[in-house]
Each structure stands twice: as structure tokens, then as C-alpha cells.
C-alpha positions, -999 to +999 in steps of 0.1 A: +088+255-281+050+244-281+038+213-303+023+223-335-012+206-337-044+203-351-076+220-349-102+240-359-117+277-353-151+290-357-160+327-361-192+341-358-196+378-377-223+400-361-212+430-376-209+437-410-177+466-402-157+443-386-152+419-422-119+438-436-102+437-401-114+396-394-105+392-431-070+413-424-057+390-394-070+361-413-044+369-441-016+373-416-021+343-399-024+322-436+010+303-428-012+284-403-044+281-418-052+247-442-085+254-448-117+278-449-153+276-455-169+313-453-214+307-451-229+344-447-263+349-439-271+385-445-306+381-434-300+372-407-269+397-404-246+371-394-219+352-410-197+325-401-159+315-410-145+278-401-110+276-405-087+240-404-055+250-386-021+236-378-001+256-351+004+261-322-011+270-291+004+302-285-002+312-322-040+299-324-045+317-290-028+349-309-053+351-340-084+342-316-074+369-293-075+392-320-103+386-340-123+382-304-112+416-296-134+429-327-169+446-320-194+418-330-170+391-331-173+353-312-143+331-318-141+294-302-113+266-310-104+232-301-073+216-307-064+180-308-033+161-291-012+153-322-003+115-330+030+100-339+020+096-371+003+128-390-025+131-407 
């Protein structure tokens, strides 16, 4: 079994069809996410979602794969090596 840890993900929305189906796996992976901050800029046709999450690996590599999969999609992470004591 993998370590839960910390970490954060950043989407980048190029296309506008794509939003239920980002906003869809979003909702299914809620158990893992603590936090989101949604900033659209529709002049520039872009938008971009930062989410806090704590899971693990396997499961943060399981939501990025899918919302990278998405036509006009760009997904990066970074997780952190946990400490004994949590934040």
C-alpha cells in the first residue's frame, strides 16, 4: 500500500467543452481533494484549477491521467515526502 501524501495539482483549461468532464472526474476524486481555487480567464480562453490534495501516488497519477487525456487539458503535480508529524 502507497503512502498517502501531500501535494498539489494544477490544470490548465484550453477548451471551453472539456469543463463538465474536468469538472466530472474532479467530483469523483473529492475524497482526496482538500482544497480548490478555480481563476478563468475567458479572454484569454483559458482557465485554471489548483487543487490541495492528500493521496496517494497511484490515485493522484489516476485523476491527472484522466483529466490529461482531455482535448485542451495540461495537468502537472508535485507531491511532497510526508513527515512524522502531519500537517
Amino acid at each position: 500500500m502507497s503512502e498517502e501524501r501531500l501535494g498539489f495539482v494544477g490544470v490548465v483549461i484550453e477548451d471551453r467543452q472539456s469543463v463538465p468532464k474536468v469538472n466530472e472526474i474532479l467530483s469523483s476524486f473529492a475524497a482526496m481533494i482538500d482544497g480548490r481555487m478555480g481563476v478563468p480567464s475567458p479572454s484569454r480562453g483559458q482557465a485554471v484549477i489548483c487543487l490541495i490534495v492528500r493521496s496517494t501516488n497511484d490515485q493522484v497519477g489516476a485523476m491527472t491521467g484522466k483529466l490529461g487525456n482531455l482535448p485542451g487539458v495540461q495537468v502537472k503535480s508535485a507531491l511532497v515526502q510526508s513527515r512524522s508529524n502531519p500537517i
